[in-house]
C-alpha positions, 0 to 999 in steps of 0.5 A: 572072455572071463569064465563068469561072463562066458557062463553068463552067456551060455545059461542066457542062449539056454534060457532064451531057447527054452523061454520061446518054446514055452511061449510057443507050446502055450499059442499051439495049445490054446489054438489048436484045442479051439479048433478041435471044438473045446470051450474056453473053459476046458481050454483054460483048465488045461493050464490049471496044472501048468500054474500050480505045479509052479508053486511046488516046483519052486519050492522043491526046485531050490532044495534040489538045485542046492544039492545037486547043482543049478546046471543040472537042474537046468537040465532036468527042466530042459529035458521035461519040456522035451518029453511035454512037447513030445507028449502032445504029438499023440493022435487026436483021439489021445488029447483029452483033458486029463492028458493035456493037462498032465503035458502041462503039468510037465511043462509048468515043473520044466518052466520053472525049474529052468527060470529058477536055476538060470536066475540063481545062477547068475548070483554064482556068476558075480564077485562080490568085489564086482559091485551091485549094479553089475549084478542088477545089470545081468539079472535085468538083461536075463529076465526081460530079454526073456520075457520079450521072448516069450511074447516072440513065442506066442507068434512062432508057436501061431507061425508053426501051427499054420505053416506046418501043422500042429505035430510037426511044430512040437516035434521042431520046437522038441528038436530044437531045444534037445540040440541046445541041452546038448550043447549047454550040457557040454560046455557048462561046468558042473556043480554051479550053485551047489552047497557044500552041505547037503541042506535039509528040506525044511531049509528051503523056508527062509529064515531072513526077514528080507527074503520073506518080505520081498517074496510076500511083496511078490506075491501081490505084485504078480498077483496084480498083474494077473488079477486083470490081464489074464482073463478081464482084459483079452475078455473085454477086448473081444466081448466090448470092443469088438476086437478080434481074436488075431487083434487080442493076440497080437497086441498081448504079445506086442505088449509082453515084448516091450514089457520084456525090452523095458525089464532089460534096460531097467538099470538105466531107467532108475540111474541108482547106483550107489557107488557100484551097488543096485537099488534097494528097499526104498526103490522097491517102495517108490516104484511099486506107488507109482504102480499103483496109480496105474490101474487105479487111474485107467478104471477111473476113466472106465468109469467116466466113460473116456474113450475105452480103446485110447484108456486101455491102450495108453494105460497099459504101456504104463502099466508095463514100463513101471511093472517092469521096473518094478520087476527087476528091482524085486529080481535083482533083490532077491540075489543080492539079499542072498548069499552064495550058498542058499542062492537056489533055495531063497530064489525057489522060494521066492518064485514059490510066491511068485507063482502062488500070486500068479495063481491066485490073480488068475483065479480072482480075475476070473471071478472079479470081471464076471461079478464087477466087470474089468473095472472091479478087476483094475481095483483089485489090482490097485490093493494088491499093488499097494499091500506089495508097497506097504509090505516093502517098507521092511526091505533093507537097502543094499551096503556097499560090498554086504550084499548077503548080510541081513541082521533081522531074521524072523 
C-alpha cells in the first residue's frame, strides 16, 4: 500500500472515531440536561461556546498546524474532547450552566482543530501528478462519510445514555477514543503539513482572492443551512405537527446520514473530471442556483397550504442531496486553490467562515422563526443562498496540474 493512501486510511479511522463521539456527547447533553429540569433555553446556551470557540479555533488552528504540524494538532484536538468527556462525568450538583459550557468550550476547540488537520491533511497526502479528481475523491469520501457519522452518533450517544447511564457512557466514549490517540499517534508520521518557515500569525488572513471568495461563499452556504434547520425546523416539527421528540431526533439524524452518504459519493454525481482535474468555480456557481430553488419552493408550498408533513419531508431530501454536493465541491476547492505549504492555514481560514456562518444562522433562526414563522426562516435561507452563488462568480476553475496557482490576489 502507497505511504499517501496508508496515512489516508489512518486520519480517516481517527476522524471517523472522533466524529462519533462529537455527535454522541452532543444527544447525552442535550438529553440528560432535559432530564435534570433545564429549559431549552439554557440547554441551547450550553452550546454557545461550542459554536463560537469555532471561529477562533479555525483561525489559530491553521497558524498553529503550520507550525507544528497537522498530526499533532489532530492530537491536541483528541486529547481536549478526552478531557471534555471526562469533565462532564462530575456529580450533578457540579453541572451548572457556566460549567457545561466551559466543557463544550473544549469540545467545540477539540472539534474543529481535528476537522481541520484531518481535511488539510489530505492535500499533503495527494501529488499533484495524481490529478484533481483524485483529490476531490478523498476529500469527498472524508467529509461526508464523516458527516453520516455524525448522525450515527446522535443514536449511539441516545443508546448509551439508556443503556448504561449517562457517566459511564462519557467514560466509554473517552476511553475509546484515547485508545484510537494511541494508535494513530504511533503510526503517523511526524510533521504532516508542516512549512518550513515558521509563518507569522498575521498570515493566517489569505492574501488570495479565491480563498477569500470561496470562504465568504461559505459563510452564507452554511449559514443558510442553519438559519431553518437548527432551531425553525425540529420547533415546527414538535409545535405544529405534533411529532414527537423521538420522531424529531430520529428523522434529523436519518436526515444527517444520508446527507453525509451523499457528500461521499459526490464526484459521481457531478461526472466533471476535466481530464483528471475536479470541479471548479463554474460548478460552485450552478449547484449553489440549484440550492436555492430548494428552500424557496418548499416555503412557497407553506405558503399555499400543501400538505405540510409531505412539503417538509420531500424538500428536505433535496435540500440535503444538492447541499451536499454543494459541500464537496467547496471542500474540495479549498485544497486545490492551496498550496502545499499554507494548506493548514487557508483551510483554518476558511472553516473560520464556516463556523462564523454556522453561528450566525443559528442565531437568525432563532430570531426569524419567533418574528416570521418557519416560512420567513426558509426566505432567509433562499438569500443567503443566492449571495453564496453571486459571490461564486470570482471563483477560478481549476487547470490541469495548477492547481495551487491563483494570479489575482486582493
Amino acid at each position: 500500500m502507497e505511504q499517501g493512501l496508508r496515512n489516508y486510511l489512518i486520519i480517516t479511522g481517527g476522524y471517523w472515531s472522533f466524529t462519533i463521539t462529537d455527535g454522541a456527547i452532543r444527544m447525552l447533553v442535550v438529553l440528560y440536561f432535559h432530564l435534570l429540569g433545564y429549559s431549552p433555553f439554557e440547554v441551547a446556551m450550553l452550546f454557545l461556546f461550542y459554536e463560537f470557540f469555532g471561529i477562533v479555533t479555525n483561525l489559530v488552528g491553521g497558524w498553529l498546524g503550520a507550525r507544528i504540524g497537522l498530526n499533532l494538532t489532530m492530537h491536541i484536538g483528541m486529547g481536549l474532547q478526552v478531557v471534555a468527556l471526562a469533565a462532564l462525568c462530575v456529580p450533578d450538583a457540579w453541572l451548572s450552566v457556566p460549567y457545561v459550557m466551559f466543557a463544550q468550550a473544549l469540545s467545540g476547540i477539540a472539534k474543529d482543530l481535528n476537522k481541520m488537520s484531518a481535511k488539510a491533511s489530505v492535500k499533503t497526502m495527494v501529488s499533484d501528478e495524481s490529478g484533481g479528481s483524485r483529490l476531490f475523491k478523498w476529500v469527498a469520501i472524508l467529509t461526508g462519510s464523516k458527516n453520516a457519522l455524525k448522525g450515527a452518533g446522535f443514536f449511539v450517544g441516545a443508546a448509551l445514555l439508556e443503556w448504561i447511564g449517562f457517566r459511564a457512557a462519557l467514560g466509554a466514549l473517552a476511553g475509546m477514543l484515547l485508545l484510537v490517540l494511541i494508535i494513530t499517534a504511533s503510526l503517523l508520521p511526524t510533521g504532516v503539513g508542516r512549512m518550513k518557515s515558521k509563518p507569522r500569525f498575521t498570515q493566517v488572513f489569505s492574501t488570495i482572492g479565491a480563498i477569500n471568495r470561496l470562504s465568504a461563499a461559505r459563510f452564507f452556504l452554511f449559514g443558510s443551512r442553519d438559519v431553518w434547520f437548527v432551531v425553525g425546523l425540529p420547533v415546527f416539527l414538535y409545535q405544529l405537527l405534533g411529532w414527537s421528540f423521538t420522531q424529531v431526533g430520529a428523522f434529523m439524524a436519518l436526515w444527517v446520514i444520508g446527507y453525509g452518504l451523499v457528500q461521499a459519493t459526490a464526484p459521481r454525481i457531478i461526472k466533471r473530471t476535466h481530464h483528471g482535474q475536479g470541479p471548479g468555480g463554474g460548478s460552485a456557481r450552478l449547484w449553489a442556483f440549484a440550492l436555492a430553488l430548494l428552500p424557496a419552493g418548499i416555503a412557497l408550498g407553506l405558503q399555499q397550504e400543501w400538505p405540510p408533513n409531505i412539503v417538509l419531508i420531500v424538500g428536505l431530501i433535496l435540500f440535503g442531496v444538492v447541499f451536499a454536493v454543494n459541500s464537496a465541491v467547496h471542500s474540495y476547492l479549498i485544497l486545490a486553490y492551496s498550496d502545499h505549504e499554507r494548506v493548514s492555514m487557508n483551510v483554518g481560514f476558511y472553516y473560520m467562515a464556516n463556523a462564523g456562518g454556522r453561528l450566525v444562522g443559528t442565531v437568525l433562526s432563532g430570531w426569524a422563526y419567533q418574528t416570521q414563522g418557519l416560512e420567513g426562516c426558509l426566505w432567509w435561507s433562499t438569500a443567503f443562498v443566492l449571495l453564496a452563488a453571486l459571490i461564486s462568480f470570482g471563483l477560478p476553475e481549476i487547470k490541469a496540474n495548477t492547481e495551487a496557482r491563483q494570479p489575482d490576489h486582493v
